[in-house]
N, C-alpha and C positions, 0 to 999 in steps of 0.2 A: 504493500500500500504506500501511497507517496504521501514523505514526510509532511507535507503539509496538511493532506488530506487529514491525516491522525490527530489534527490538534483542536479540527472540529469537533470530534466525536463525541467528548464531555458539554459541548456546548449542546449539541443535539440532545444528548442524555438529558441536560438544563431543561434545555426549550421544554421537552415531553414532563417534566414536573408541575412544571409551570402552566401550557396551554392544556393539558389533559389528555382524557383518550379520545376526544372527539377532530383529534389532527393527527393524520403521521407527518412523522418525520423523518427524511433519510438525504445520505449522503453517498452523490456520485463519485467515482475516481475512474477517469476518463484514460485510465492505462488499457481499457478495454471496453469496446462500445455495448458491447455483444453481453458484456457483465461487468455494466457501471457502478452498479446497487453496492456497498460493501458494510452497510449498514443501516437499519430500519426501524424503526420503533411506530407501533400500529397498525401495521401493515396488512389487518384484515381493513382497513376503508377502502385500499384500493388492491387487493388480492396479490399485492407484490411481497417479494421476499429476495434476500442477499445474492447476488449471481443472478439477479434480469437486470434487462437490458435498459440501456438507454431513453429518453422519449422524443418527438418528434418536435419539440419547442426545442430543446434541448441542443438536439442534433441541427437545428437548421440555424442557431446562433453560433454556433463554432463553428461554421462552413461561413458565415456572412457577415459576422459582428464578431467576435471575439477579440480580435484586436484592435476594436476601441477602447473607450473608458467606459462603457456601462459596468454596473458593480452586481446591478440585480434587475429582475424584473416582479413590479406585486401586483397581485388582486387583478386577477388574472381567472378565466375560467378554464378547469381542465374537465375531463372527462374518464371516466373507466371503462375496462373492457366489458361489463357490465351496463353502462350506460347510466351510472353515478356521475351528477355533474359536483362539482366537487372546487372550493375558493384557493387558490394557490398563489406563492409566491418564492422563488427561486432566486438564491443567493450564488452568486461565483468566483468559486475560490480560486484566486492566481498563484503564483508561482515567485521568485524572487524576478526571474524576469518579464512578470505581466503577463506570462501565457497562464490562460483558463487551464487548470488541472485536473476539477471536480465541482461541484453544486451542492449546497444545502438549499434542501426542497420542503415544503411547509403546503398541507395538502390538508382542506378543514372539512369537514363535510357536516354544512350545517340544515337538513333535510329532516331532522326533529325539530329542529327552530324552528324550520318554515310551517309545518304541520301545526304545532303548538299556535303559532302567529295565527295561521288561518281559524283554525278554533275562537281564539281570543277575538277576531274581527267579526267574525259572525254574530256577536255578539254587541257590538261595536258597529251600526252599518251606517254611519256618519264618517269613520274615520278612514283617514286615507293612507291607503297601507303603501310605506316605504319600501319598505325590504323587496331585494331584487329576487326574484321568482326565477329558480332554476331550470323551467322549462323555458322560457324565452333567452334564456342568457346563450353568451357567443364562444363558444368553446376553442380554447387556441393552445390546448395541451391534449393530448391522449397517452391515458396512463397505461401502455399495455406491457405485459412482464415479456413478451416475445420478439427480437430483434425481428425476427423474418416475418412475422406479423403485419409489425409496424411496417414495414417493406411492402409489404401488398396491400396493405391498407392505401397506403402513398400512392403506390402507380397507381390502382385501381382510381384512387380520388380523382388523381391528373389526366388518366386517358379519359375519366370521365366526363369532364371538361368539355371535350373535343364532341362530344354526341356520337362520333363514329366506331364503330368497332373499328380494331384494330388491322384487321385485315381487308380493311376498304382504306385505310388512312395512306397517302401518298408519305414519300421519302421526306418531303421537309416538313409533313405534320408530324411523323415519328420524331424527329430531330428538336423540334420543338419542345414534345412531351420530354426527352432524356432533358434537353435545356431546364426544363423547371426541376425534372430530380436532379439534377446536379443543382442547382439553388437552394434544394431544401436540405442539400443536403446526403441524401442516400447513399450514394454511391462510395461513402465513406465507412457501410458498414458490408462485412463479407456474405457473399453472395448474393449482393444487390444486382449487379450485371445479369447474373444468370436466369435472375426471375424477369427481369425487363423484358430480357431477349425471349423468353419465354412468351411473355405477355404481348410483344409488340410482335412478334413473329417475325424477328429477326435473328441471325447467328450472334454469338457471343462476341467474335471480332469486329463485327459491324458494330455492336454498340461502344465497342471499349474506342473503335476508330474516331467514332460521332464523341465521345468523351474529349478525347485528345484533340481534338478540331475545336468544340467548344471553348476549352482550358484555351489553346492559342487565342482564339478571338477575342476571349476573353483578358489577357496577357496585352493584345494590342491596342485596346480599346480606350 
């Protein structure tokens, strides 16, 4: 585990004293995407445990943003494999030289408050109910404990985008869809190539090609 990662750990320990059992909390160490998790307290809110993977907020800040100054991102809506919408806010831990090395992740799920609230308002039909309602909230986390999951989830969102199946789409609308997984990120965890190529119905070389074509355009841009 990287040294710095370790010196969160007691702080997470803290945190869960403190906020309760109604939040996990856990800590990424991004020495492996594929099994970031290396620490977890709650972990039945969102069904995750030590050795899963990464998430896709996650992964598409260290591909696009990491070497800026952001420090963290709050209050934020994630989601479960489950379909838990769930209040989160994710801290990131650097390194002596500024590189992102790991994330303390802060994940609330507060869905007896809202229950209780609506009870309370029914009662109450004058009053005007603040609290944001988890079914209309905007989800920009997905907590799922499976890297290759997360992976098919992703193409699947992106060629879905496009309305075409994949085997009617022309050469530069495939080139397109790789464009945006390589934005989010993807292609950073192993065996992301292989399921595209699968996906878009194209060979493995072709897509690794269209990666390496991107990266240049992108290099000259």
């Amino acid at each position: 585990m990287n040294v710095e990662i370790k010196k969160f750990i007691p702080i997470a320990d803290f945190l869960s004293k403190v906020i309760g059992e109604n939040t996990e909390i856990l800590i990424h160490d991004f020495t492996s995407y594929q099994e970031s998790i290396v620490h977890i307290i709650n972990g039945h809110i969102s069904n995750r445990r030590v050795g899963d993977s990464i998430t896709d907020l996650v992964l598409e800040f260290l591909k696009n943003e990491s070497k800026g100054d952001t420090q963290y991102v709050c209050n934020y809506n994630s989601k479960t494999s489950n379909d838990k919408v769930l209040y989160s806010s994710t801290f990131f831990i650097r390194d002596e030289n500024n590189d992102v090395v790991g994330a303390l992740c802060l994940n609330s799920d507060y869905s007896e408050v809202e229950k209780s609230f609506s009870v309370i308002s029914s009662f109450l039909p004058n009053f005007n109910k603040q609290i944001v309602s988890s079914q209309k909230a905007v989800v920009k986390e997905n907590l799922n404990s499976d890297s290759q999951q997360m992976t098919l989830n992703k193409i699947d969102a992106v060629v879905n985008e496009f309305g075409i199946s994949p085997d009617r789409m022309t050469i530069d609308e495939k080139t397109k869809i790789i464009s945006e997984l390589q934005e989010y990120g993807v292609f950073m965890l192993r065996g992301s190539v292989q399921e595209t190529a699968k996906k878009l119905c194209l060979s493995e070389p072709s897509v690794y090609r269209y990666i390496k074509k991107i990266k240049n355009e992108t290099s000259l841009a």
